[in-house]
Backbone as CSV, one residue per row, in Angstrom:
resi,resn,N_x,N_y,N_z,CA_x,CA_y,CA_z,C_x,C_y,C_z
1,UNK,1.172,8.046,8.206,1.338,7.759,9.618,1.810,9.011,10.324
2,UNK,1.383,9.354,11.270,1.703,10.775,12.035,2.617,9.756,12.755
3,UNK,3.708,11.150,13.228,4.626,10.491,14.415,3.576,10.012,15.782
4,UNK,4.538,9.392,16.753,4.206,8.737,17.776,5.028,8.226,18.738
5,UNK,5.064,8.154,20.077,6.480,8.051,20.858,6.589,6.573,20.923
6,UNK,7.552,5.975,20.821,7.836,4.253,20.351,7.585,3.692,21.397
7,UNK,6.707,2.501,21.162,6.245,1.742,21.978,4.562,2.039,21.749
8,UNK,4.367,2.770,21.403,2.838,3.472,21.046,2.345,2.042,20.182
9,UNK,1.274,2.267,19.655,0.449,1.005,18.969,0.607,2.012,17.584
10,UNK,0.601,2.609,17.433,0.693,3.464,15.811,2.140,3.213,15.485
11,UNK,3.328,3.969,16.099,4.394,3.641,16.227,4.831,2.418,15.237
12,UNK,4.360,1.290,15.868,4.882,-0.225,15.500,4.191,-0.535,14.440
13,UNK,3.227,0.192,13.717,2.830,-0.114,12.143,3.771,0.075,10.974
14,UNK,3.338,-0.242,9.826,4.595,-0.268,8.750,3.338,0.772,7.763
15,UNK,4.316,1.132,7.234,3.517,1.320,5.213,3.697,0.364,4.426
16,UNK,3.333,-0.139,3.930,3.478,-0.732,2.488,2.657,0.107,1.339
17,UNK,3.455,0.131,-0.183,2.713,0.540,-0.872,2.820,-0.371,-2.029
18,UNK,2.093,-0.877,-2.442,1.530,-1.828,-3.410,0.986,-0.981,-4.962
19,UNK,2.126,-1.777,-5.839,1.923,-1.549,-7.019,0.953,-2.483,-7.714
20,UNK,0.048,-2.353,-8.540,-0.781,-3.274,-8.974,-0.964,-2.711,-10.464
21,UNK,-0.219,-3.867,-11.154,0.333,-3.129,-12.598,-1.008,-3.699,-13.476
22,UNK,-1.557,-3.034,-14.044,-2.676,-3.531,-15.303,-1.553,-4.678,-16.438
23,UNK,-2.312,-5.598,-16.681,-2.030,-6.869,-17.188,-2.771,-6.330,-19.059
24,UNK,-2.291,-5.571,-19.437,-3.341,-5.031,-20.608,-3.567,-5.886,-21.806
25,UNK,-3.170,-7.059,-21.624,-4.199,-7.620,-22.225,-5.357,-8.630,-22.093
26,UNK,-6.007,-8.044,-21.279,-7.035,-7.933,-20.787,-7.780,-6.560,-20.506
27,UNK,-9.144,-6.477,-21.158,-9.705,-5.545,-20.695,-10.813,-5.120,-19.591
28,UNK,-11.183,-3.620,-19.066,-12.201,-3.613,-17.968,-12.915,-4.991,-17.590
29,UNK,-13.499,-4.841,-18.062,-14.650,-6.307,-17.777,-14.266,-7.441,-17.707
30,UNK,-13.193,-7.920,-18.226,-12.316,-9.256,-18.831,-11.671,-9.090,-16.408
31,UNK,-10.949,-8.191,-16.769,-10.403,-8.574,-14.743,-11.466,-7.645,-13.893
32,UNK,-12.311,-6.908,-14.274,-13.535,-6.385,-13.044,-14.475,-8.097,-12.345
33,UNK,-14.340,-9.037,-14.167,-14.891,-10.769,-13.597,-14.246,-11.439,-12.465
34,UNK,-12.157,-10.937,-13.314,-11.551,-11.938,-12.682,-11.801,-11.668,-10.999
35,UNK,-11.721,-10.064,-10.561,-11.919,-10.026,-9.182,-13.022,-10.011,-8.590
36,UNK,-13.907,-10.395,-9.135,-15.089,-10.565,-8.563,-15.185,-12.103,-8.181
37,UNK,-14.839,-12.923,-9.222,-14.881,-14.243,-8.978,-13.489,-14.325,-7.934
38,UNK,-12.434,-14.235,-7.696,-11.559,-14.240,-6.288,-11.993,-13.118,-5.337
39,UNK,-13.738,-12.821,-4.895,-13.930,-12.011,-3.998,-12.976,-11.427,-3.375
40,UNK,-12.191,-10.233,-4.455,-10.766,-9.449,-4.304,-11.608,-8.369,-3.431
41,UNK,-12.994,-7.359,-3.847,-13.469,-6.718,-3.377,-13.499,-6.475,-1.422
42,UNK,-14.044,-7.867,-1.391,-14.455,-8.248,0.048,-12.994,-8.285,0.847
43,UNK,-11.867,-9.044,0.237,-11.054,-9.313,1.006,-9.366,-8.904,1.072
44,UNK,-9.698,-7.588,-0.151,-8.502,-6.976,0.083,-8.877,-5.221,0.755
45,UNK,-7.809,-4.827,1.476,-7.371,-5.811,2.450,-7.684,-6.297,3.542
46,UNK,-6.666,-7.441,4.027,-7.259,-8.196,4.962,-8.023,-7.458,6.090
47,UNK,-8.358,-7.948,7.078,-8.605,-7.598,8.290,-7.811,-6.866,9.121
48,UNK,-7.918,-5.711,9.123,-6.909,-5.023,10.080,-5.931,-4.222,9.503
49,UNK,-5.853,-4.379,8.267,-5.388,-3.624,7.650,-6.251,-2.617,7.177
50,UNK,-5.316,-0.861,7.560,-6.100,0.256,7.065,-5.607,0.674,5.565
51,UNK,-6.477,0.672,4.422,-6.187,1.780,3.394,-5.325,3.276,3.801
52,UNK,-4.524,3.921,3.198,-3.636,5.227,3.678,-4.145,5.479,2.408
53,UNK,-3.818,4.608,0.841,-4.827,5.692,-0.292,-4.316,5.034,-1.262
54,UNK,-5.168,5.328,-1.877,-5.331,3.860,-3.421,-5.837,4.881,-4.539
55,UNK,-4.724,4.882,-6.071,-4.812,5.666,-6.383,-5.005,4.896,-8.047
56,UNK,-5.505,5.450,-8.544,-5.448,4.981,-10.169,-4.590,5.603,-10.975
57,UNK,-3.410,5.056,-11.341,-2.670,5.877,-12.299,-2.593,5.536,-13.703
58,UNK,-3.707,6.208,-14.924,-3.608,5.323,-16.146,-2.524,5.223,-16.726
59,UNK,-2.905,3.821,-17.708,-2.002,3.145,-18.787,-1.024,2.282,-17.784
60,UNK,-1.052,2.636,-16.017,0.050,1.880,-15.013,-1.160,0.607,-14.287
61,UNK,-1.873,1.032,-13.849,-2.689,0.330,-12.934,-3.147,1.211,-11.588
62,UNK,-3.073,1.066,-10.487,-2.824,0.682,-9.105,-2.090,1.109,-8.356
63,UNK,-2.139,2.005,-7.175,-0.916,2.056,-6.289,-1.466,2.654,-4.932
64,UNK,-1.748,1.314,-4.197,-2.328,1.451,-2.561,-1.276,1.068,-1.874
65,UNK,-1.436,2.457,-0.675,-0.359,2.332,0.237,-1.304,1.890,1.302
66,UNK,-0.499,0.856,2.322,-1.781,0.619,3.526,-0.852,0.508,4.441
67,UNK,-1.435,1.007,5.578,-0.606,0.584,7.274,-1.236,-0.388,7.944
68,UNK,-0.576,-1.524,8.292,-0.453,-2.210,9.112,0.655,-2.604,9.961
69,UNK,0.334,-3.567,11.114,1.003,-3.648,12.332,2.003,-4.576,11.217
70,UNK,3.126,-5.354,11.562,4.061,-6.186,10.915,3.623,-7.673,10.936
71,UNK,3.280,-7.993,11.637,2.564,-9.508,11.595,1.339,-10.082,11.061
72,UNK,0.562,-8.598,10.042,-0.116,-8.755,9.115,0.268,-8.754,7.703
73,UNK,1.861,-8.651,7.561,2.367,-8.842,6.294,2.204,-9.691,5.518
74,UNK,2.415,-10.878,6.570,1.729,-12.342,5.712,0.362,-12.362,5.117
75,UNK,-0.303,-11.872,5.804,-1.713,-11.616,5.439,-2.038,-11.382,4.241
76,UNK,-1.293,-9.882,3.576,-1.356,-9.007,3.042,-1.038,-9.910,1.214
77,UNK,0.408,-10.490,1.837,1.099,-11.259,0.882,0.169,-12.419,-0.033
78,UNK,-0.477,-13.105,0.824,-1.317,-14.594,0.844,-2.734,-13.833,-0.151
79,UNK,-3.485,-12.638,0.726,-4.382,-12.122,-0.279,-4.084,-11.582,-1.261
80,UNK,-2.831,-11.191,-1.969,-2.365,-10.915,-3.088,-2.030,-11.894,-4.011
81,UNK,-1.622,-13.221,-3.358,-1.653,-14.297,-4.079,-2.451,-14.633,-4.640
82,UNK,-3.489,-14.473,-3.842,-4.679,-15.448,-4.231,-5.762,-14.846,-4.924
83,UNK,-5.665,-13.319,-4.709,-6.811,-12.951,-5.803,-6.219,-11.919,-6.434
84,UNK,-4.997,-11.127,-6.338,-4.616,-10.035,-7.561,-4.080,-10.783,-8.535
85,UNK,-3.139,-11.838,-8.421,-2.449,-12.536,-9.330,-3.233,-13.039,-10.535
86,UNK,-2.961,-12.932,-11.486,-3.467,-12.776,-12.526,-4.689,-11.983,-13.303
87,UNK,-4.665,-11.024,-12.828,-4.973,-10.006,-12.984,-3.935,-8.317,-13.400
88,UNK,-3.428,-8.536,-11.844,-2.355,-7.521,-11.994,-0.713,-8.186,-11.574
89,UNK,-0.006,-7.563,-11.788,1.588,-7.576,-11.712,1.560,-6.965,-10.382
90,UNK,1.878,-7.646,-9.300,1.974,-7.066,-7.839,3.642,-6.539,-7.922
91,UNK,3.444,-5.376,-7.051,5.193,-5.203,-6.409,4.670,-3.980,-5.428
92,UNK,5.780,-4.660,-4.014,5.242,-4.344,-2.728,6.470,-3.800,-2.412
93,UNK,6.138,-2.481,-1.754,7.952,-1.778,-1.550,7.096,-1.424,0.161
94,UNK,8.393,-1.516,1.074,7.981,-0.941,2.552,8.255,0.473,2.184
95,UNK,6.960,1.314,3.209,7.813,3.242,3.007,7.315,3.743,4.281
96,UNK,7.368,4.904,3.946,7.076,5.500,5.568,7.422,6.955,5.022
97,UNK,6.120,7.803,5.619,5.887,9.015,5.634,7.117,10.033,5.816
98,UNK,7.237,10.592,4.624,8.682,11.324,4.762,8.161,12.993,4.804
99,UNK,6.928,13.222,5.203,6.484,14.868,5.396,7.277,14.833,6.546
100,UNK,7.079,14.278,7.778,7.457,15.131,8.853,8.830,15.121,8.625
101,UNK,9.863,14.326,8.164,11.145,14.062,8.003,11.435,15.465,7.068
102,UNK,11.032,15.255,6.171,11.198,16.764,5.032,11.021,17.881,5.881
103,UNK,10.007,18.012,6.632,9.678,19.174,7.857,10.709,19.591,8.522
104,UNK,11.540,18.248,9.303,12.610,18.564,9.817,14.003,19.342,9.281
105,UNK,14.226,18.547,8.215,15.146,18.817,7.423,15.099,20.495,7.373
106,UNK,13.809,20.719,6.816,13.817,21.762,5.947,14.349,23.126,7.120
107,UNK,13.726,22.819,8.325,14.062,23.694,9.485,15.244,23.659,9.602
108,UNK,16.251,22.109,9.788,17.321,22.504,10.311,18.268,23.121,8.701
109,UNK,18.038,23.289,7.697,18.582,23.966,6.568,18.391,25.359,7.013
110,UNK,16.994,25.727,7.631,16.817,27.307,7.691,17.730,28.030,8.728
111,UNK,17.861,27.061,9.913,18.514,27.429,10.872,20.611,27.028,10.775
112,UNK,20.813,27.033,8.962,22.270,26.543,9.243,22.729,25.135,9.326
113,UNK,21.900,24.887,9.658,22.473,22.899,9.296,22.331,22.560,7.808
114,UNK,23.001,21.221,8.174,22.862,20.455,7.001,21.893,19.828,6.772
């Protein structure tokens, strides 16, 4: 998320980043079925929700961060119910872009601050 002056429509979005733990016992093909049969493809995520970046980390699973506005959380939650679950081990942490924050920091260290 780039900054934005509050009240903005970017502004009032969240991060979430979603862990999606491989269930290993089960293999490729065994959950590529399971999400095909809970058309996971089509409907994660929901509507309106943007991908920020979905990453494969082996032997872990899964780990998509997405921005949306806050009143698509439910959304988000309900399609995880219904088609990652049993498949993968969900865990959903809120975050938020800490480059520009580190940016700051790092200036006011150069210039003598804390």
């Amino acid at each position: 998320m780039s900054e934005t002056a509050p009240g903005t429509a970017q502004s009032e979005t969240m991060l979430l980043t979603v862990f999606l733990r491989h269930d290993q016992s089960n293999n490729l093909d065994d959950f590529q079925e399971r999400l095909k049969a809970a058309e996971w493809w089509e409907r994660f995520p929901p509507a309106g929700v943007k991908v920020v970046s979905w990453t494969v980390a082996m032997s872990f699973g899964q780990i998509v961060t997405l921005e949306l506005l806050p009143h698509l959380l439910p959304a988000v939650n309900v399609e995880l119910e219904r088609s990652a679950w049993g498949v993968f081990r969900t865990e959903c942490y809120p975050t938020y872009d800490f480059v520009p924050v580190h940016a700051r920091i790092r200036e006011r260290v150069r210039n003598g601050g804390k």
